[in-house]
C-alpha positions as CSV (number, residue, x, y, z in Angstrom):
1,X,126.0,124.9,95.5
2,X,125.7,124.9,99.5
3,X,123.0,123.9,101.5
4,X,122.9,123.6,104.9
5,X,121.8,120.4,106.9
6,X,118.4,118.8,105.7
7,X,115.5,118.7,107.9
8,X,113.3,116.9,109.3
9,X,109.8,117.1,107.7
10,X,106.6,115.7,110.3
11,X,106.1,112.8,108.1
12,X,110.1,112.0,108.5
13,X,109.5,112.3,112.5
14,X,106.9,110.2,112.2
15,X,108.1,107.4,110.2
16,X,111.6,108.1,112.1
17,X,109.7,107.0,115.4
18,X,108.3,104.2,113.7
19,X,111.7,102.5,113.0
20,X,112.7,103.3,116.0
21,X,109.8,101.1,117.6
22,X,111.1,98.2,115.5
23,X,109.9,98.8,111.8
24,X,113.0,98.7,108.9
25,X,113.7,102.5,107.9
26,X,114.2,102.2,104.5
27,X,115.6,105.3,102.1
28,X,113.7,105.4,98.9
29,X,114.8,108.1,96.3
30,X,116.4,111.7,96.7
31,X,114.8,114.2,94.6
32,X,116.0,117.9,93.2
33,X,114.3,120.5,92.2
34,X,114.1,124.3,92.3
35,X,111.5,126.0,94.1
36,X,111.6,128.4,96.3
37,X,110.1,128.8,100.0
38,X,108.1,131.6,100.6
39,X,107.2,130.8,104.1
40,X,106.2,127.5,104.1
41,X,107.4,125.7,107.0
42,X,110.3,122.7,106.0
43,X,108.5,120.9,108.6
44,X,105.0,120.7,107.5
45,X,106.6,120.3,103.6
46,X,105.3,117.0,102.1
47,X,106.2,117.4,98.9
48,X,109.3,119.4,97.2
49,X,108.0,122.8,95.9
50,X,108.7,122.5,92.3
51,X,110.3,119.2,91.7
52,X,112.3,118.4,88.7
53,X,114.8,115.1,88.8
54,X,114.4,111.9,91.1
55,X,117.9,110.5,91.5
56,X,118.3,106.6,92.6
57,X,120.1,105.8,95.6
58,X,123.2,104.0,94.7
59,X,124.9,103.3,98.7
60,X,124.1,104.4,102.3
61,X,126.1,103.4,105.5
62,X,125.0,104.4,108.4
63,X,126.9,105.5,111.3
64,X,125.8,106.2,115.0
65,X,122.3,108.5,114.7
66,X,123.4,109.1,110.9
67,X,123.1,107.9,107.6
68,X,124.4,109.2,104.6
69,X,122.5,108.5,101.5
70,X,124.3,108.8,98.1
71,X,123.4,108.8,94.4
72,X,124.6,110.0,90.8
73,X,123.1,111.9,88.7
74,X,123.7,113.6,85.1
75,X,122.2,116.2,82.8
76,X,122.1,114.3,79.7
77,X,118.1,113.8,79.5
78,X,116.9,117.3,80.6
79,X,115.5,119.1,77.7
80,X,115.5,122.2,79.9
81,X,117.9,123.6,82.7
82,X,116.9,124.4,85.9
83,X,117.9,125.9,89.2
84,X,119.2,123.1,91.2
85,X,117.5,125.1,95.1
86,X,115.2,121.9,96.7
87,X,116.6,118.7,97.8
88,X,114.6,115.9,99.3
89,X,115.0,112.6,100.8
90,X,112.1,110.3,101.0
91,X,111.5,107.3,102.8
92,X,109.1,104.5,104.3
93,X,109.0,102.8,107.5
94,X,108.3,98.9,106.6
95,X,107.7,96.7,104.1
96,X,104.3,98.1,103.3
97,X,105.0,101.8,104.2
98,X,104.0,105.1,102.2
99,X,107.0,106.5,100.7
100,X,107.1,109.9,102.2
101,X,109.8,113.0,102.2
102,X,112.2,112.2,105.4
103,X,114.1,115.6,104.8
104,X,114.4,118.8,103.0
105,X,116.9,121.4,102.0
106,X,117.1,124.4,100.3
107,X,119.9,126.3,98.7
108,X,118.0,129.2,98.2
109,X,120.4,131.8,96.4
110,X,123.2,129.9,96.2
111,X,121.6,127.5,93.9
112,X,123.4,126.0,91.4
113,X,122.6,125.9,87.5
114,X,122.0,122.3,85.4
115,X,121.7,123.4,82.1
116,X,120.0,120.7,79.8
117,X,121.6,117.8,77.8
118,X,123.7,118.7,75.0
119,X,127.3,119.6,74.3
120,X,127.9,120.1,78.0
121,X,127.3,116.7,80.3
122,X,127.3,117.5,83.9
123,X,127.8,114.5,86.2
124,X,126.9,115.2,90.2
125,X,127.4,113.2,93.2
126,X,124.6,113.5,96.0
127,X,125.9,112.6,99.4
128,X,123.5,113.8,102.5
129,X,123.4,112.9,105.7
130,X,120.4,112.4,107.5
131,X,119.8,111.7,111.0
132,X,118.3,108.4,112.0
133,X,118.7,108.4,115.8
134,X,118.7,104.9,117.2
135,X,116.8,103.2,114.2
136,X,118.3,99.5,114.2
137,X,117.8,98.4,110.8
138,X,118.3,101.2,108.2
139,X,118.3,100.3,104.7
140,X,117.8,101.8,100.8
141,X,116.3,100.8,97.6
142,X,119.5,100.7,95.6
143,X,119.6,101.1,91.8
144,X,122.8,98.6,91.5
145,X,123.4,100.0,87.4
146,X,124.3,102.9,89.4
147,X,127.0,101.4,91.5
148,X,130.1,102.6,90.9
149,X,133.9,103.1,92.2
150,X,134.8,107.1,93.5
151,X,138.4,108.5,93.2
152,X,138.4,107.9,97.0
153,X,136.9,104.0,96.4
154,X,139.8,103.5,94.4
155,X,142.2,105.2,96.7
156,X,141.5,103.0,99.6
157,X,141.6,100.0,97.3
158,X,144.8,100.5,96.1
159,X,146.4,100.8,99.2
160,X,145.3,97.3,100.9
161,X,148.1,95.7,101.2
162,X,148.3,91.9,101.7
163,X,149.4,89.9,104.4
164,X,149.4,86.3,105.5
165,X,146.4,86.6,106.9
166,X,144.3,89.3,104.5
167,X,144.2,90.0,101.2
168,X,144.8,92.6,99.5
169,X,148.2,94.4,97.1
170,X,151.4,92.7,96.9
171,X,154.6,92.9,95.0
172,X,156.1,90.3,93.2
173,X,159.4,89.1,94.0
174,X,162.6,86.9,92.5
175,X,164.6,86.6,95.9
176,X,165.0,83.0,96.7
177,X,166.8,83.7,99.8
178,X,164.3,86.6,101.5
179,X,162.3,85.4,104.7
180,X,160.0,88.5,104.0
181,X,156.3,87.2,104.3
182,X,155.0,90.5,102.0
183,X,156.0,89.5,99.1
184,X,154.8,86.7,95.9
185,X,157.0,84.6,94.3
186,X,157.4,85.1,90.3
187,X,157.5,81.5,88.8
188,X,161.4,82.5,88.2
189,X,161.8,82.5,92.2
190,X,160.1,79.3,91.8
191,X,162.0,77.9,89.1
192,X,165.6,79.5,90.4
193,X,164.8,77.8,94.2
194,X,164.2,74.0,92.7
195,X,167.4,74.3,90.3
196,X,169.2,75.4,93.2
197,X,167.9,72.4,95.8
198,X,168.2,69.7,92.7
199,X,171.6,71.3,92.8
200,X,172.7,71.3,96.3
201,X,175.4,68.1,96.8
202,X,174.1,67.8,100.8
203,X,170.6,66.9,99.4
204,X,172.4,63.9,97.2
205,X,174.5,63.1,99.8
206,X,171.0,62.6,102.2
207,X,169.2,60.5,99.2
208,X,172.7,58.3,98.9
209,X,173.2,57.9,102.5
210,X,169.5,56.7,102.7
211,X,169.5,54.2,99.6
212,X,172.7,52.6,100.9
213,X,171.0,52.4,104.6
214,X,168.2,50.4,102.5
215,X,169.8,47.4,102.1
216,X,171.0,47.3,106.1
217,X,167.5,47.1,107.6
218,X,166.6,44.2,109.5
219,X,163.0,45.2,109.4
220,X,160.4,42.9,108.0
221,X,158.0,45.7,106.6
222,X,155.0,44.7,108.3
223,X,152.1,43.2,106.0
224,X,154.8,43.4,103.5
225,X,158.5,41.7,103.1
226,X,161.0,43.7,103.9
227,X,162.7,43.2,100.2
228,X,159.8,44.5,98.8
229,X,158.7,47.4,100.7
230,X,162.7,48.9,100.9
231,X,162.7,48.0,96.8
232,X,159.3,50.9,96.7
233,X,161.4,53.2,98.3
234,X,164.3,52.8,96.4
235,X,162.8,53.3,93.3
236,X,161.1,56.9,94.8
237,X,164.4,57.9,95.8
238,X,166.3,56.9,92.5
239,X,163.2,59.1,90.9
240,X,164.2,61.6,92.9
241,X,167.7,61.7,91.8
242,X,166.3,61.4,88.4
243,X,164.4,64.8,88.6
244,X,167.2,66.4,89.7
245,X,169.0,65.5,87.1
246,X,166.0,66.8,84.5
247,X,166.2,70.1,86.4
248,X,169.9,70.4,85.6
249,X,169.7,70.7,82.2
250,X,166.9,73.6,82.8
């Protein structure tokens, strides 16, 4: 299957140079089908010459003068094969618009055969681009049950990688002592790095050195006697030795 680049049709001008003015372009349906030109002009074409299959349009992104309009399609409801030679796109300008055909293409011989539904499915990807010039607002009537991810889709997904400040892939990681920012913690870093701070005899020494500072304040607490805001903050820290000793025994 090869054709060359679609063209425009007068109605596509036309409606082209509506958007352009200000109206939304917006992409309607592609359509196949194999008929054959035998002199008519592309330009003057308002219809295809022997249609056979409207596909929905599943995406479109547009970028600079062009927009490439994309939908699926599959042979598993023809009850008769066909010569797959026409391809048009079809499209309104605004919201109350007359669908018309934008662009056309033909394969002529190198046409490509759908055979019908049966033991064989065939399952196409249509991807054209089509030239919108300096349209601002170019949209599509999407079919969204046709929505799905490509090879490529996939491709690009899997290799987002996340960072502190995206998201995206990361691996997992049981280093308790790595300052890499690339990485997630597995609850056995987590586990391994509280074990080893109820462990470490500096942090008891802090908690003691603070409990026996408690009882040497001269400070009247505020609102609050100075006896019983320092015996709060005892108990917290006595708690805190507590846990330590919990995680211990983990």
């Amino acid at each position: 299957m090869s054709f060359d680049a679609v063209q425009f049709t007068a109605g596509g001008r036309r409606i082209m140079q509506e958007a352009v003015a200000g109206k939304v372009l917006t992409f309607t349906k592609i359509q196949l089908g194999d008929g054959r030109l035998t002199g008519q002009a592309i330009g003057e074409l308002t219809a295809l010459v022997k249609p056979v299959l409207d596909v929905s349009i599943s995406s479109i992104t547009a970028k600079e003068q062009y927009a490439n309009v994309q939908g699926s399609f599959d042979n598993s409801l023809l009850t008769q094969g066909f010569y797959w030679r026409e391809i048009g796109i079809f499209a309104k300008a605004g919201a109350d618009g007359t669908e018309t055909l934008y662009a056309y293409g033909n394969a002529y011989e190198l046409a490509e055969y759908i055979p019908a539904g049966g033991s064989e499915i065939i399952e196409k990807i249509v991807s054209v681009p089509v030239f919108v010039s300096n349209v601002s607002q170019v949209t599509a009537v999407i079919d969204s049950s046709l929505i799905y991810a490509s090879a490529t889709d996939l491709e690009n997904h899997r290799q987002e990688k996340a960072s502190v400040t995206t998201y995206g892939h990361t691996m997992l990681s049981s280093d308790i002592n790595s300052d890499r920012e690339d990485l997630a913690a597995t609850p056995k870093a987590v586990k391994l790095a509280i074990v080893e701070a109820g462990n470490n005899p500096q942090l008891e020494l802090d908690v003691a050195e603070i409990k026996q500072r408690l009882g040497q304040t001269g400070d009247t607490g505020g609102n609050e006697t100075a006896g019983t805001s320092m015996a709060k903050l005892n108990a917290v820290l006595t708690a805190i030795g507590q846990i330590g000793e919990v995680l211990d025994s983990i």
